[in-house]
Each structure stands twice: as structure tokens, then as C-alpha cells.
C-alpha positions in Angstrom: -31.7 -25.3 53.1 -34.7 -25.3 50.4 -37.2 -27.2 49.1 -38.3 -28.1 45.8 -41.7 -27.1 46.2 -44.7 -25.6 48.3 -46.9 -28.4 48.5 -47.3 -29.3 51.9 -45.0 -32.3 52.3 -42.1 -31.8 50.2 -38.2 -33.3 50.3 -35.8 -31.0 51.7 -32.6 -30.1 49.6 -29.3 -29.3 50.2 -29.0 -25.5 49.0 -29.5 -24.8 45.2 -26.1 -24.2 42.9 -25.4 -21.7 40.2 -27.4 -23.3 37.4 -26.3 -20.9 34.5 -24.4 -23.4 31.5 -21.6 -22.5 30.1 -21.8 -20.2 27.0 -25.1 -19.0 27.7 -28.6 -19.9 29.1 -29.0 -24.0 28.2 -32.6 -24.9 26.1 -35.7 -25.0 29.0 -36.9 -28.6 30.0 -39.9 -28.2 27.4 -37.9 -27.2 24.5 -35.7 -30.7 25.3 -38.2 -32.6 26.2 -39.8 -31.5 22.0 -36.2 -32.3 20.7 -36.1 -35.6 22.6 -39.6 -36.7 20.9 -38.7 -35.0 17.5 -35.1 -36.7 17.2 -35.3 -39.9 19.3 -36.9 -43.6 18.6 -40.1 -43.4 21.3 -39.1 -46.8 23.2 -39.2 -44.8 26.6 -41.8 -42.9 28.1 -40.3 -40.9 30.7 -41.2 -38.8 33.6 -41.2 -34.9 32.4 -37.9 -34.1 34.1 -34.8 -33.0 32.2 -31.9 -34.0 34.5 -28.8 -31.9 34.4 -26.6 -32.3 37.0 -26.6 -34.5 40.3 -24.5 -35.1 43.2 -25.0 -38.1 45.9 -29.0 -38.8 46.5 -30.0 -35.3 44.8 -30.3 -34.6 40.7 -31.4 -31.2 39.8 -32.8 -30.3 36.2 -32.5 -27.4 33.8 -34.2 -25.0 35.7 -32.7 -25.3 38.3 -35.5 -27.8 40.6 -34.3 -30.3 42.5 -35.2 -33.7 43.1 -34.3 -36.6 45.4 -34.1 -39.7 43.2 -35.6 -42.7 44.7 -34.9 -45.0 41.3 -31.4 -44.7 41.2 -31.1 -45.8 37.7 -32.7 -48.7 38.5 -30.3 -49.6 40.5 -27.1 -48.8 37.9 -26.6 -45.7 41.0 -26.5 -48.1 44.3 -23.6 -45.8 45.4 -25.1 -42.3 44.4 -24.7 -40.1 41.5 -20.6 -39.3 41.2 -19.9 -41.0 44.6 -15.7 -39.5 45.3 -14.3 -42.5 45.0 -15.6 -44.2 41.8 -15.2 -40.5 39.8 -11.6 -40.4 41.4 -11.5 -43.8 39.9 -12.7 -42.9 36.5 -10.3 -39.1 36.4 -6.9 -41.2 37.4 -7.8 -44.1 34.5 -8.8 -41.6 32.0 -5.2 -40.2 32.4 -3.4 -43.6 31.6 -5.4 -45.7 29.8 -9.6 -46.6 27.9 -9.3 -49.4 26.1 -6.8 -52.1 24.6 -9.3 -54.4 23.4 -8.9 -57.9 24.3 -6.2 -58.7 21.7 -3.7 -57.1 24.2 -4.2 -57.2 28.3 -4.2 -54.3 30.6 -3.2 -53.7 34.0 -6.6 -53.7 35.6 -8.6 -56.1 34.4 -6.6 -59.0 36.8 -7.1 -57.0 39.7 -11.0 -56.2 38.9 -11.6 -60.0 38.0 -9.7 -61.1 41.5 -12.0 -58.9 43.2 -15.0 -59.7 41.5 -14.4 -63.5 42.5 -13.5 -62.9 45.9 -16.7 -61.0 46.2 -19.0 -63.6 45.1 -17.4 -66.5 45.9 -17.1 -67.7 42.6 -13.6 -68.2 40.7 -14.1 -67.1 37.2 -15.0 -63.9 35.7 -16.3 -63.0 32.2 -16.4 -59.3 31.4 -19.3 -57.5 29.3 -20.6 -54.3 29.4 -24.2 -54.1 30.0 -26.8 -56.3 32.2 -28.4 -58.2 28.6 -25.0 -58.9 27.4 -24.3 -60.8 30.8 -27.3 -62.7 30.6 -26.7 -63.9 26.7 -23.2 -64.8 27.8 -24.5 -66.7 30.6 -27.1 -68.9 28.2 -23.9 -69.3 25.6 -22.1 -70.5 28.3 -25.0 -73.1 30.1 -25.6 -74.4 26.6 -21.9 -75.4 25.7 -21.8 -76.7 29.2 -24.6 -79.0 29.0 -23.3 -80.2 25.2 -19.5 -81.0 26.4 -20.0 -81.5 29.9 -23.7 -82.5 30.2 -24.0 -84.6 27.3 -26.8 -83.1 26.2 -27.3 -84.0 22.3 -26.5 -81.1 20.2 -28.7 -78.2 19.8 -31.5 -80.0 22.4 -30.5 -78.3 25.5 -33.2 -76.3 27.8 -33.2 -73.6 29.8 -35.9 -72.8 32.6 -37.1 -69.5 33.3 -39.8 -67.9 35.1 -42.9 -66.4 34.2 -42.5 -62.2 35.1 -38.9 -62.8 34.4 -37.1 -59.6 32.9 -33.6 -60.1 31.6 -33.3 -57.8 29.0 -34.4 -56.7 25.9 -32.1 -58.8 23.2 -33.7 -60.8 20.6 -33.1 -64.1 22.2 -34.2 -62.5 25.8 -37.5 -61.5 24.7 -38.2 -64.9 23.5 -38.9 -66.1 26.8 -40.0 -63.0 28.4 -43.9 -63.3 29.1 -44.4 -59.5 28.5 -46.5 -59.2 25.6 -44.9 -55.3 25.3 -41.5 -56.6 25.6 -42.2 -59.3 22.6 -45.0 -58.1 20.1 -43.6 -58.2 17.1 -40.0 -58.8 17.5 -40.4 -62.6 16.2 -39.7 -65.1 15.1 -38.1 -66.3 18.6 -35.5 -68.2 19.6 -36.0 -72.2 21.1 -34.8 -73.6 23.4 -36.6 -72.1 26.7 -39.0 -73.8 29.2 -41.6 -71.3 31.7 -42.8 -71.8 34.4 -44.5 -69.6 37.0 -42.3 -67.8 39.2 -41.8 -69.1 43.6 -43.0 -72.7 42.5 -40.6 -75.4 42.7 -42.9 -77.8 42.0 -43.0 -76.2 38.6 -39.1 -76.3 38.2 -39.0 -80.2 39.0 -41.6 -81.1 36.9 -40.0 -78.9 33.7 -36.2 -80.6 34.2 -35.5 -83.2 32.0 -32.1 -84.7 30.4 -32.0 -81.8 28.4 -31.7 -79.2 30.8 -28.7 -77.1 31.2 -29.9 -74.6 33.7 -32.5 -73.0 35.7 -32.1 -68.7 34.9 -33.8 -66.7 37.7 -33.9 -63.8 39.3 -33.9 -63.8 43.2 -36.1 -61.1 43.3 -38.2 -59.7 40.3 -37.3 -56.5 39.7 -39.0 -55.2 37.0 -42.3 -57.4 38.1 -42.6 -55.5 41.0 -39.9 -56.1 43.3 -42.0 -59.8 43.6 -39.9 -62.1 46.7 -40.1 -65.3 46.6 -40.9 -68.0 49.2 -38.0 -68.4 52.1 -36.8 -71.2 51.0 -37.3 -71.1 46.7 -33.6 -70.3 46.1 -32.2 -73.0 48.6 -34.8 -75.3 46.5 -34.1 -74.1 43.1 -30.4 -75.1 44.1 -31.2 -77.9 45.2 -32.9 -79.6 42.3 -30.1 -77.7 39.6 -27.6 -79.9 41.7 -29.7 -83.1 42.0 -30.4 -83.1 37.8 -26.9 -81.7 37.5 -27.9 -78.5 35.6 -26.7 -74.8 36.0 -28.1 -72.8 38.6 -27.8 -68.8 37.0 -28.8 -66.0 39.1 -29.2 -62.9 37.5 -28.0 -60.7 40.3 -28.2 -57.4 37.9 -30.9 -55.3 40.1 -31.0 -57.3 42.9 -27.2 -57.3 43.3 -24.7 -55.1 44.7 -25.4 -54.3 48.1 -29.5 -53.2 46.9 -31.1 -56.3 49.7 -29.0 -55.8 52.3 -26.7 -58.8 51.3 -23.9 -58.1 48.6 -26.2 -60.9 46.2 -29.4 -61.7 46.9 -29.2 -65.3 46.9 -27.1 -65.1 50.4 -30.6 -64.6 52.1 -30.5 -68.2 51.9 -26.6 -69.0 51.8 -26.8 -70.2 48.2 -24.0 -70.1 45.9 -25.1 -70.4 42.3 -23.0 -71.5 39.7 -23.1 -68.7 37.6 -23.8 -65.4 39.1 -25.0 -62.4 36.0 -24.0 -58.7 37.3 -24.2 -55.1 35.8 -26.0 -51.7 36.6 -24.4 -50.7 40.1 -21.1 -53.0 39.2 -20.0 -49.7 36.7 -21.1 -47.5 39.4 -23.4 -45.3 37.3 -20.5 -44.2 35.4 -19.7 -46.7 32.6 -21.7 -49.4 31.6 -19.8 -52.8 32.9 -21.2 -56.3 33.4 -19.6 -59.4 34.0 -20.5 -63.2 34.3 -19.0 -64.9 37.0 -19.2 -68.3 37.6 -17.4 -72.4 38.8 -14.1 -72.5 37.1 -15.0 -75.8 35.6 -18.6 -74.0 34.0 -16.5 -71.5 32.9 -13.7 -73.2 31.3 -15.7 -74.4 28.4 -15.2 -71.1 26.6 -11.8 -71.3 24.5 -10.5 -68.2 22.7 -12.5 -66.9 19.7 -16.0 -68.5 20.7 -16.7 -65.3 22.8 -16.3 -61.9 22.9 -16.8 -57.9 23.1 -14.2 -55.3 22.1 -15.2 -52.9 24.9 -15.7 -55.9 27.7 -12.8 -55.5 30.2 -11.7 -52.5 28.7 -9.1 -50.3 31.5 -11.4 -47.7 32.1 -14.8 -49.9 33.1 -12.4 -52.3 35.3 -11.2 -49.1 37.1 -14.3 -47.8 37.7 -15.7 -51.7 38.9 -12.7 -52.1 41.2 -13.7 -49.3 43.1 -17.1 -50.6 43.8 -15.8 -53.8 44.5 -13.5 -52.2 47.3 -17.0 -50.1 48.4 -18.3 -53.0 49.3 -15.4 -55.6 50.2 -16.0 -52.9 53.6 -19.7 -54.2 54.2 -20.7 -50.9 55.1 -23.4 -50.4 51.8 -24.7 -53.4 52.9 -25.5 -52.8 56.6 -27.3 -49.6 55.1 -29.6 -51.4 53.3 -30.6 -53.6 55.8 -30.9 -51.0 58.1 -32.6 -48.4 56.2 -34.9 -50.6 54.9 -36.4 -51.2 58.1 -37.0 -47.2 58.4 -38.4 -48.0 54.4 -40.9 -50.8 55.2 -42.2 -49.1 58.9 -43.1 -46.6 56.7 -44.7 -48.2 54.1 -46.6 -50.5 56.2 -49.2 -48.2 57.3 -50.1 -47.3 54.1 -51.5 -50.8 53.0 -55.5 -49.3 52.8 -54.8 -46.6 52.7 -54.2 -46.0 49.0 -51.9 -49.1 49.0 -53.3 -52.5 48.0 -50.1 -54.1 49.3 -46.2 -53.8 49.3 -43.2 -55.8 48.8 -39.5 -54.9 50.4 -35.9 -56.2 51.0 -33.4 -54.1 51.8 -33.6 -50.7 50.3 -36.1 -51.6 47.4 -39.9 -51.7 47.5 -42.4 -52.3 45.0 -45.7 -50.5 46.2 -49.0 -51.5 44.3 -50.9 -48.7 44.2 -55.3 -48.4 44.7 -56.4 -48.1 41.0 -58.9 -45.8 43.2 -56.4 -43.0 43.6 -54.5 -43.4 39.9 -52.3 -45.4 38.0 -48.4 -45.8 38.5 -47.6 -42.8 36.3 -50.2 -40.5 37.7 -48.8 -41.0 41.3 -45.5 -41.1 39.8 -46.3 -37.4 38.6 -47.4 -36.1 41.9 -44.3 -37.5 43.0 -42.8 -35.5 41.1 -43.9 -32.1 41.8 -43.4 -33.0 44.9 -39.9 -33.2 44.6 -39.0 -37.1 45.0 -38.5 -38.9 41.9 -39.8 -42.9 41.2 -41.3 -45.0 38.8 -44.1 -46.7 37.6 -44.3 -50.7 36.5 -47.0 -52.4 34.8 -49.2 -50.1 35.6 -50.2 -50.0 38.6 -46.3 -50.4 40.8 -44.2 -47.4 42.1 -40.2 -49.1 42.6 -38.5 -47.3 45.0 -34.8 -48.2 44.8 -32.9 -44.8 46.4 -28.9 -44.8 46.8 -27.6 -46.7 49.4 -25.4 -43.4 50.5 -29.4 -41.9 51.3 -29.5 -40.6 55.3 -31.9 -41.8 57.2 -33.1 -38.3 57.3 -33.7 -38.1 53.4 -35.5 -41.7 53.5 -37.7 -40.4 56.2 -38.8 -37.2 54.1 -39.1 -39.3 51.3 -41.7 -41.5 53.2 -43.6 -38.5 54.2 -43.6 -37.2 50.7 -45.3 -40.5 49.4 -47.3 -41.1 52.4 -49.3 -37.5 51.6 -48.9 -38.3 47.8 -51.0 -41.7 48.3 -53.7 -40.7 51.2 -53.9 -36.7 50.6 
């Protein structure tokens, strides 16, 4: 075994492989890192870590370091980097069949949409291909519903969303997002959407009117902080969408998958929405896949030609999704999560005071607000870091951790050590 560093608490590694790249010595991390910022737009500022290769809980990057990754692609790697059986997946499609387009059908997109239903509980399933283009389809789909089911008069229908709310970065998305990053200067913005603050249902009741098609949240706030609501806010949020006969939508993106212990969030509280958004872990960190999936009546008001993506339900993403959807037909990634996050938040609890103002957890994801005392997000992110465990920083002052659901108990113990010293050393 080796570790990735001296320091006194470090993660311990499974042993280091032959790092040379084929056709000679591959550029260092600083002379990528200098091509990165020369030849790319600067709308990411990430961690000083070039990533070459990974395998399971463990990436390791140019030089040959390694690091156990506690992001997990924001959740896009819930199963691990190149977990056997969604590569096997990927090699056998790759031999048969990519893409068709939509103008023909292919042999695996019935079997991933069966699956996808029978997962969820829904009936109906749209595919896209990443998280923002599931949550546009989802807002196309609420307002047609409300205008030929609803009766809402044309081109007056509302949708409520939540203030913290991140759905993604599209044009219309930003237009209710209350991050003034996400929307400085990307207007004019699109109508149409109602805020209100985030856990208060009092606020949702008060904002539904006749023109309300649906109520968008997420069940947990992911890029917020990892922010949980109230027991009882998604049984209530369902309960009014029903009572004004609007669209519940739960965008299920982060917090979906097997990430809270539950496949979806929402079953903390047995609710079924009527439209459900997924992506990130649903391609299983190996091709970007998303999918809507939804009541067969909500769903039904699409018609051929009013909606569509060339690369959505393409062979090789529906592959690659049927083979997380069998991962977790078993239960077993979910079972993990609930009970390694218990090992996760008995860790973290001591360190509230202790260079922690407070913490947030569900399953195997935790939003940790750290003491402006001991640095900002991306200073402790840093010394996480060259500590070997890699995280992330949120507005500012909020380390995510979101590790793999195939993490050992041992690896998540190490990893609590590691940010124990990082935050009280």
C-alpha cells in the first residue's frame, strides 16, 4: 500500500500503477494546467489537479499522485469511475451500435425506458442527454400540460421555484435562478417563473394561482449546500400541486440515483411526483444521459415533431443507463448509502466547533460549512488536496462531499480523518 502524501493524516491508496503514456512522457500537470487557461473559455475554476486515469473510489493525475475522490462528479460517478459492469456495457454497444437518431428505433432504448419506469414508479420516459436538458423538457412539457389539460390561457402559465434552486445553466434556467453569478449578464430573461424561499410551504400556497402549472424543486439542494428540507415539505409540496391540480417536478439529478440512501429522494416521504428530472449518475459517468420521466397522461401531451434531440435515446447512452438501472433494481447501492452515511455524519458531528459552523447530511452527501476563521471553501479544499482526498467548495464557504457509493467503509473512515485534521489541525 501507499499514500499520497506525508502529512500526518493522509488517505491510503491501493498501490501506484505504471504511469508512463504511451509514446513518450505525457505534458506535467503545470504545463496543462497553462494550456487549459491559454486555450479554454475560464467558466470553471478548478482544483490544481490534472486527472489522468481512475479506477473505482481512486483517480490518480499526471504525475502519478493519487487521490480519493469525494465529489464524484457531482454525483455523475454514484457507481465509481469505470465500475465493470457499466464499461462492459459501454465495450459490447460500441461493437453493435451508437446512434440511429430518433427517425429510426433501436433495440435498447424500449428496454432502458421499461426500466427507467419501473424504477420510479412512473410510466413514461423522455430521453435527453444532460441534467439542463431534462429540466427544459420538463417546463416544455408542464406548460403544454397546463394550456391543453389545465386550461390555462395561452402563454399565462407559472411555474414555482425555489430560492437557492440550481437547475442548470440554460438561458431560460438562469432566469429564475437567484445566483447573481449564475445570471449577471445573461439577460434579458425568460417569464413565466414565480420564487419563493426554499422549505416554506406557506410560500408555495400563497404563490399558486389559476395559472400555475407546476411547482419545480429540488428535494435536496445540491448545489446550495446540500440544504434538507423540513420532514414533511415534500409530502406538503404534493399535496398542494394535487389540491390546485398543478405538476409536482422533482429534479432528482444530484439527489437521485441511490446518492440519499433511497433510489429518489422524494421516497424519504413516500411521494411520487408527477414528473421526476434525472441525469449525472443515470449515464454512469460514462456518457452523458438524462431523461424525464413522468404520469402517462402528463406525458402524452407531447406529439411527434414538438420535441426533440438527435443524440437523446441514442443505443450507446441507453446501454450504458440500462446497466445502472439493473445496479440498482438490486438495492444494494442504496443500502450503502444509508449505511455509510451513518459512518459519514458520526464523523462529522464532532467537528461542529471545531472548525465547523454546522453540517448537513443524507445518505452519502454532506455539505459542511466551514469557520471563515480557518479559510474559505477553496483554501480548505486545497489542503484537502495535498492531503490526498479530493472535494469541493460552494458559495464560499461549503465543502460537498458526495464519494462513490462503491467507497468501503474503510476509505470513508480515512477520509473522515483526513478532513477532521484538515479542519482542527
Amino acid at each position: 500500500m501507499t499514500t499520497t502524501t506525508n502529512a500526518q493524516n493522509t488517505v491510503t491508496a491501493p498501490a501506484d500503477r505504471n504511469t508512463t503514456a504511451p509514446g513518450g512522457a505525457p505534458r506535467s500537470s503545470a504545463e496543462l494546467i497553462r494550456a487549459e487557461e491559454t486555450g479554454l473559455a475560464h467558466n470553471y475554476h478548478p482544483l490544481p489537479v490534472v486527472i489522468a486515469r481512475a479506477e473505482g473510489s481512486w483517480v490518480e493525475d499526471v504525475e502519478g499522485r493519487r487521490y480519493l475522490d469525494m465529489l464524484s462528479g457531482y454525483s455523475a460517478l454514484n457507481f465509481g469511475h469505470r465500475h465493470p459492469a457499466l464499461v462492459r456495457a459501454a465495450h459490447e454497444q460500441l461493437d453493435l451500435l451508437t446512434l440511429t437518431s430518433r427517425a429510426f428505433h433501436n433495440d435498447r432504448l424500449a428496454g432502458f425506458a421499461e426500466g427507467l419506469a419501473e424504477l420510479t414508479g412512473l410510466d413514461v420516459t423522455l430521453p435527453m442527454n444532460t441534467g439542463a436538458e431534462a429540466v427544459e423538457s420538463g417546463i416544455k412539457i408542464a406548460r403544454k400540460w397546463a394550456y391543453e389539460v389545465k386550461g390555462v390561457p395561452r402563454d399565462q402559465a407559472t411555474i414555482i421555484v425555489a430560492d437557492g434552486n440550481f437547475h442548470g445553466r440554460t438561458t431560460t434556467v438562469v432566469s429564475f435562478s437567484t445566483d447573481p453569478t449564475a445570471r449577471e449578464g445573461f439577460g434579458p430573461f425568460t417569464p413565466g417563473f414565480r420564487v419563493v424561499p426554499y422549505n416554506d410551504l406557506a410560500a408555495i400556497e400563497a404563490a399558486i394561482d389559476e395559472t400555475t402549472a407546476a411547482v419545480l424543486i429540488e428535494p435536496i439542494q445540491g448545489e446550495a449546500g446540500v440544504v434538507i428540507p423540513d420532514d414533511g415539505y415534500l409530502a406538503g409540496v404534493r399535496q398542494l400541486t394535487r389540491a390546485s391540480n398543478s405538476l409536482f417536478i422533482a429534479d432528482e439529478i444530484q439527489s437521485g440515483l441511490g446518492r440519499t440512501g433511497r433510489t429518489l429522494a422524494v421516497e424519504h416521504e413516500n411521494v411520487t411526483p408527477d414528473l421526476v428530472l434525472l441525469g449525472k449518475a443515470l449515464g454512469g459517468g460514462i456518457v452523458p444521459v438524462s431523461a424525464v420521466v413522468g404520469r402517462r397522461d402528463v406525458m402524452s401531451v407531447l406529439r411527434p415533431g414538438e420535441h426533440g434531440s438527435t443524440f437523446g435515446g441514442n443505443p450507446l447512452a441507453a446501454a450504458v443507463a440500462d446497466a445502472v438501472i439493473g445496479l440498482l433494481r438490486t438495492g444494494e447501492f442504496q443500502e450503502r448509502a444509508a449505511h455509510l452515511g451513518t459512518v459519514l455524519e458520526a464523523g462529522l458531528r464532532p467537528l461542529v466547533g471545531k472548525g465547523v459552523l454546522r453540517y448537513r447530511a443524507r445518505g452519502l452527501w454532506a455539505g459542511i460549512d466551514i469557520d471563515p476563521a480557518i479559510g474559505t471553501g477553496r483554501e480548505i479544499s486545497e489542503r484537502l488536496m495535498a492531503r490526498g482526498l479530493l472535494a469541493k467548495d460552494t458559495h464560499g464557504s461549503t465543502i460537498r462531499l458526495a464519494p462513490p457509493l462503491t467507497i468501503t467503509e474503510e476509505e470513508l473512515t480515512d477520509a473522515i480523518a483526513v478532513v477532521t485534521e484538515t479542519v482542527t489541525g
